[in-house]
Wavefront OBJ file of the C-alpha trace (Angstrom):
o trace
v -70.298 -14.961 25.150
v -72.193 -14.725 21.908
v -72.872 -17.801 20.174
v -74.828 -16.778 17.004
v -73.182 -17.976 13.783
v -71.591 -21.117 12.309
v -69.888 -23.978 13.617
v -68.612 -27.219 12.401
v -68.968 -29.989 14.428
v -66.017 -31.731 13.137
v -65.441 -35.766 12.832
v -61.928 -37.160 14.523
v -59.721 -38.899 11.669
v -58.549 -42.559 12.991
v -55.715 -43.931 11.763
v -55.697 -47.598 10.327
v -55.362 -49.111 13.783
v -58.029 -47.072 15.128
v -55.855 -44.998 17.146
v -56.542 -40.829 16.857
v -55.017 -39.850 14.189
v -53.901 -36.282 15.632
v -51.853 -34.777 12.628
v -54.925 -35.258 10.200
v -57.125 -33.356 13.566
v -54.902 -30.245 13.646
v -54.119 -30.325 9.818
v -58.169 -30.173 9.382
v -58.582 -27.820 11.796
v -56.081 -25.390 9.964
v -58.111 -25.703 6.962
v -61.847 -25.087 9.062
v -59.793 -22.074 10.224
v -59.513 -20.310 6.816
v -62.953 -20.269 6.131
v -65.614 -17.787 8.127
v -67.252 -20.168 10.451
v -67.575 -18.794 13.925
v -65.976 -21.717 15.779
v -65.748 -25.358 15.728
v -67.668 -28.111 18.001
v -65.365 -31.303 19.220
v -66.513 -34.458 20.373
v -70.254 -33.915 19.334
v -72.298 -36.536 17.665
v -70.380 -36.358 14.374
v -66.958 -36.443 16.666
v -68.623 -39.961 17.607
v -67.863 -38.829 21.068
v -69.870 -42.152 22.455
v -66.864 -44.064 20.950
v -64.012 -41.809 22.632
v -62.501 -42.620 25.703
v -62.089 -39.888 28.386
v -58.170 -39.652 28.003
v -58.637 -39.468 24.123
v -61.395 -36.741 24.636
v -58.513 -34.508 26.924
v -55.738 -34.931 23.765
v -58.284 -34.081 20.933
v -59.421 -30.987 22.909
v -56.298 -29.498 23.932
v -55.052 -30.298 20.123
v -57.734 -28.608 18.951
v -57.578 -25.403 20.992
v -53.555 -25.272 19.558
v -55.138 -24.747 16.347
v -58.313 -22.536 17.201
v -57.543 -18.975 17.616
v -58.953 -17.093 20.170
v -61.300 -14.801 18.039
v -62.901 -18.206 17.454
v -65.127 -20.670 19.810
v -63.896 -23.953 20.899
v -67.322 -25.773 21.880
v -66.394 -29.581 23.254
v -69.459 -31.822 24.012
v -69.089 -33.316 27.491
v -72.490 -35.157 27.713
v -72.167 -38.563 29.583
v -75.037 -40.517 30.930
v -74.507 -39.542 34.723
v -74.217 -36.091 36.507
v -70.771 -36.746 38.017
v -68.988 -37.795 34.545
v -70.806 -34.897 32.942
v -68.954 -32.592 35.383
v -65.771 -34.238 35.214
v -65.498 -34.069 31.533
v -66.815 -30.364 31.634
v -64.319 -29.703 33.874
v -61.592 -31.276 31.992
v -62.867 -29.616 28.371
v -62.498 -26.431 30.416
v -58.805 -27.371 31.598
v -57.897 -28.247 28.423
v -58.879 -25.072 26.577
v -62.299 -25.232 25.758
v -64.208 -22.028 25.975
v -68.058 -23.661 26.209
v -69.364 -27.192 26.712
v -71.747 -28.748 24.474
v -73.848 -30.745 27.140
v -76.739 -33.655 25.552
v -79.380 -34.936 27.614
v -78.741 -38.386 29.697
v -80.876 -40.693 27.860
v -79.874 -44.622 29.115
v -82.577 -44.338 31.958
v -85.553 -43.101 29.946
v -88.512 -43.745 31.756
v -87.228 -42.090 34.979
v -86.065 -38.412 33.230
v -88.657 -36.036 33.649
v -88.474 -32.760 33.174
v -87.430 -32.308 36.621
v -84.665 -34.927 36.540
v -83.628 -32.919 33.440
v -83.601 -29.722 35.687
v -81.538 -31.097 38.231
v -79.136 -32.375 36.308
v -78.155 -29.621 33.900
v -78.129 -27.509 36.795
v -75.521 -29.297 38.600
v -73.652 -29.427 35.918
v -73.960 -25.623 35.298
v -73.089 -24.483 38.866
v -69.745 -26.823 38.643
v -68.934 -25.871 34.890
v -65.665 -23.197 34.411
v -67.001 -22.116 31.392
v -70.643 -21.576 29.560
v -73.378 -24.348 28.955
v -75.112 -25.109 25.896
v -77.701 -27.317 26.361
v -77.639 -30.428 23.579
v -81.269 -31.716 22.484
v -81.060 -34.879 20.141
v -84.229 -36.914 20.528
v -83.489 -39.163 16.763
v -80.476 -40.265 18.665
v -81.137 -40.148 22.633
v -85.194 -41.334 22.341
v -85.750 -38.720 24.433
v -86.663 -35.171 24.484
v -85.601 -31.900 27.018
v -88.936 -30.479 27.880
v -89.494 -27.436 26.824
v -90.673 -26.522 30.260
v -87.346 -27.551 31.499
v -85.824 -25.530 28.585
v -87.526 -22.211 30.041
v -86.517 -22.471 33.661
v -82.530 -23.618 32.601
v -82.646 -20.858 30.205
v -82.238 -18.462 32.841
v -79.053 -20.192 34.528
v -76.799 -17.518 33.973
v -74.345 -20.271 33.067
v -76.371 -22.070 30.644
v -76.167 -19.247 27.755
v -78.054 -21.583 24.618
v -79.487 -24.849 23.104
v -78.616 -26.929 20.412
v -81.662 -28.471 18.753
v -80.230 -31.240 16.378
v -84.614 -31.930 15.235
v -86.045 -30.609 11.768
v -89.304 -29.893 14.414
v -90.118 -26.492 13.234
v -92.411 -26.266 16.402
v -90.118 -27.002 18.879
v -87.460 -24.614 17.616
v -90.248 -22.035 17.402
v -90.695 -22.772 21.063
v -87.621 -22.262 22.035
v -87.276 -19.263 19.797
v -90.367 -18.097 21.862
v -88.904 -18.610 25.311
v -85.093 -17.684 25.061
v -84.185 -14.682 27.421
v -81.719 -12.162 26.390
v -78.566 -13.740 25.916
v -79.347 -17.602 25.484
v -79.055 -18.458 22.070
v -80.962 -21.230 19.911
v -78.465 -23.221 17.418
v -79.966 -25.868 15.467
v -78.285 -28.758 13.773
v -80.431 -29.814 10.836
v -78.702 -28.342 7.991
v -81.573 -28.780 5.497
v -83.888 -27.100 7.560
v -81.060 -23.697 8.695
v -83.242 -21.465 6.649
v -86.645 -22.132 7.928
v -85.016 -22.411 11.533
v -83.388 -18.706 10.842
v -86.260 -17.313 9.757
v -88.236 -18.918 12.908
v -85.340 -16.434 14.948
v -82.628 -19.135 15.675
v -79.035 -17.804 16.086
v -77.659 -19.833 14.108
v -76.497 -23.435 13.542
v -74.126 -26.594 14.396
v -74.141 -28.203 11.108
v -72.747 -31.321 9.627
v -73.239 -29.149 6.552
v -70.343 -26.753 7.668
v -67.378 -29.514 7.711
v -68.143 -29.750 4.159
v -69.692 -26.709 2.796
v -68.381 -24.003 5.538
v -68.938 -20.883 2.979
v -72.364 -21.655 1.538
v -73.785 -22.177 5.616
v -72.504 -19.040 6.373
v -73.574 -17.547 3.522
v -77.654 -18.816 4.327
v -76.873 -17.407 7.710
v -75.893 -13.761 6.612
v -78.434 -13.616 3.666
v -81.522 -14.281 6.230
v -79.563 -11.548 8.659
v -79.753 -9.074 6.029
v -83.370 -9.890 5.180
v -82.480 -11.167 2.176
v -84.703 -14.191 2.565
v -85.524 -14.980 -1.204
v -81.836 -15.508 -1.626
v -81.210 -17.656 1.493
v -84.121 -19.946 0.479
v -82.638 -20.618 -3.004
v -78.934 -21.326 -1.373
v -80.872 -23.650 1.076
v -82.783 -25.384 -1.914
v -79.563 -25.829 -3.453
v -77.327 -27.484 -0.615
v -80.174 -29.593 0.815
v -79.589 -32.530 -0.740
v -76.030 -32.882 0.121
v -76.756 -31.652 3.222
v -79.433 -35.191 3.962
v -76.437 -37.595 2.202
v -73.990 -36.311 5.666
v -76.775 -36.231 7.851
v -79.793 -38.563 7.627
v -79.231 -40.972 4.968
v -75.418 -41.888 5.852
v -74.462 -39.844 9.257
v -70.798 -39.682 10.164
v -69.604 -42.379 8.075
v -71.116 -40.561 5.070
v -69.317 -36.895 6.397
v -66.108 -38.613 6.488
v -66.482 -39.792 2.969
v -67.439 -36.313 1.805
v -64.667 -34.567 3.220
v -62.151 -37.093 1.559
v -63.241 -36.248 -1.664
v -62.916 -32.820 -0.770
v -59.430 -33.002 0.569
v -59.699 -33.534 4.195
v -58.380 -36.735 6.227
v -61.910 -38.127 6.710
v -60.927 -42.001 7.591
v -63.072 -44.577 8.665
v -65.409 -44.227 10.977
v -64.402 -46.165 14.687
v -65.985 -49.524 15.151
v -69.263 -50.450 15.339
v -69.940 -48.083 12.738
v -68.824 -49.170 9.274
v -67.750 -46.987 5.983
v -70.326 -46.319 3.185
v -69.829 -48.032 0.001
v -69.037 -47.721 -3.297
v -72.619 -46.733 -4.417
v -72.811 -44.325 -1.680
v -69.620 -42.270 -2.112
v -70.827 -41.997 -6.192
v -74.144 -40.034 -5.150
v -71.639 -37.646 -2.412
v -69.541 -37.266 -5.417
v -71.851 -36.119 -7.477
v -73.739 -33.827 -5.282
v -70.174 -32.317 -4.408
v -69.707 -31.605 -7.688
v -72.683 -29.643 -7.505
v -71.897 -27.815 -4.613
v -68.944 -26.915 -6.158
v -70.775 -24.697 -8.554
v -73.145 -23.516 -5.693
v -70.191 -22.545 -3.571
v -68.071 -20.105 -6.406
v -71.241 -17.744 -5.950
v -70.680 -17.539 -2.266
v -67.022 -16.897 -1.168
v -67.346 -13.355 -1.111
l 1 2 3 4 5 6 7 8 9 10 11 12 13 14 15 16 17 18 19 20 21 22 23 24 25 26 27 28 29 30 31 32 33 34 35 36 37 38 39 40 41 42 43 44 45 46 47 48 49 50 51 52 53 54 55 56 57 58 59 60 61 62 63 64 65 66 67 68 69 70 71 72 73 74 75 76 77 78 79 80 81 82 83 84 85 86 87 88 89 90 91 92 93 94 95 96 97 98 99 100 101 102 103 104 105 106 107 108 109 110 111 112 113 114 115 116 117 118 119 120 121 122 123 124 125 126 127 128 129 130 131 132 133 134 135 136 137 138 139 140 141 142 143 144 145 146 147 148 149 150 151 152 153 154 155 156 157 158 159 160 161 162 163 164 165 166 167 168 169 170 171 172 173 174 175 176 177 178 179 180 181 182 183 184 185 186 187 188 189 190 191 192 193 194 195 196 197 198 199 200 201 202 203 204 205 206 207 208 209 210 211 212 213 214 215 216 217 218 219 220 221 222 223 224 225 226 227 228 229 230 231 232 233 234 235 236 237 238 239 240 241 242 243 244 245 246 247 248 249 250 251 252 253 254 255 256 257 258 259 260 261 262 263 264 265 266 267 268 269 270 271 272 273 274 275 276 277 278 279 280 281 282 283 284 285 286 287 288 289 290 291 292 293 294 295 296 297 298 299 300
């Protein structure tokens, strides 16, 4: 299974109540699926998967894999803080429809995971897994970091087939980069850095980026593969800065807001996290309305 290209990892619309909102989920995921992204990620960090329950996680990805043809990837994050509800929900995202698991580091007990407590556990959860691994590296949200010792030796699980590395560490990806066998693939999730990370030898990316501006990512990613690096570093200049509004400055609550404006069922974001304001949604707006320009170069 080849997992260069990329994907959207794609918020889940609540309705007022703060129920799923399943209509808006497939009617966005009809739209993701006329653009050229490889595949979409469920129930990652910007699905605010810590806020889903299990039984919601089971409808959203066998709603989504309704709506997913099989020419593209269906990547559901499954990471829970202990080895036995990791492989329960991998199995289940498996079940449902899923064709590779998206699997973060535990993180609650921080002191105690080494790089051999990291071992164990993504190996346990590869042996039981149906389908593929990707491991899921977050540190700015975890506090903690997979080794990249540990990344080496799980590398050559011939379940675990990549790594998502959600850091702007240019080191660390290079690292990986450096240590991937044939056939494990490096995805990074730091949309203003895609360029530098492609040009380190990534594979491509999970980007916030992508819900929003699908054609211009893709574009960056097929510019660097044709060595066309001068163009791909423009593009990149250019969709940085709303890349940092969805991302850094306001995270999910900011993405939703972004794809309202652009004609998706964004919603609010699921309590404890709150919706941007006023002054907020005016600088997306505006730096929409730049993409917009950007993106009319890049559709074909």
């Amino acid at each position: 299974m080849n997992f260069s290209g990329v994907f959207a990892p794609i918020p889940t619309p609540f309705a007022d109540g703060g129920e799923l909102d399943l209509y808006a989920w497939r009617d966005n995921i009809d739209r993701w699926m006329e653009t050229r992204l490889s595949g979409l990620v469920v129930l990652g960090s910007n699905g605010e998967a810590p806020l889903i329950d299990d039984p919601e996680a089971d409808q959203l990805i066998a709603a989504a894999r309704e709506r997913v043809p099989a020419d593209r990837l269906l990547i559901a994050g499954t990471g829970r803080q202990s080895t036995r509800s990791t492989v329960s929900a991998s199995r289940r995202a498996a079940d449902a429809g899923a064709d590779a698991v998206l699997v973060r580091t535990p993180s609650y007990f921080k002191g105690q995971l080494t790089a051999e407590v990291f071992i164990r556990h993504f190996t346990i959860v590869a042996d039981a897994s149906p389908v593929p691994v990707l491991l899921y590296n977050f540190s700015a949200l975890t506090g903690v970091t997979l080794p990249v010792e540990a990344a080496r030796e799980l590398s050559i699980h011939e379940n675990i087939l990549g790594l998502k590395e959600s850091g702007p560490d240019m080191g660390y990806v290079g690292a990986l980069v450096d240590l991937a066998p044939d056939g494990f693939n490096v995805l990074v999730g730091s949309a203003p850095t895609f360029f530098a990370s492609l040009a380190l030898g990534a594979d491509g990316g999970i980007l916030a980026l992508a819900c929003v501006a699908p054609d211009a990512c893709v574009k960056i990613y097929e510019l660097v593969v044709a060595g066309r690096y001068d163009e791909a570093r423009e593009l990149q200049r250019q969709v940085t800065p709303i890349a940092k509004l969805v991302t850094s400055i306001h995270g999910v609550p900011g993405l939703k807001a972004a794809l309202s404006l652009i004609g998706f069922v964004g919603g609010r974001p699921r309590l404890p996290l709150e919706p941007v304001g006023n002054e907020a949604i005016s600088h997306i707006r505006h730096q929409i309305g730049l993409l917009d320009t950007v993106s009319s170069g890049v559709t074909s």
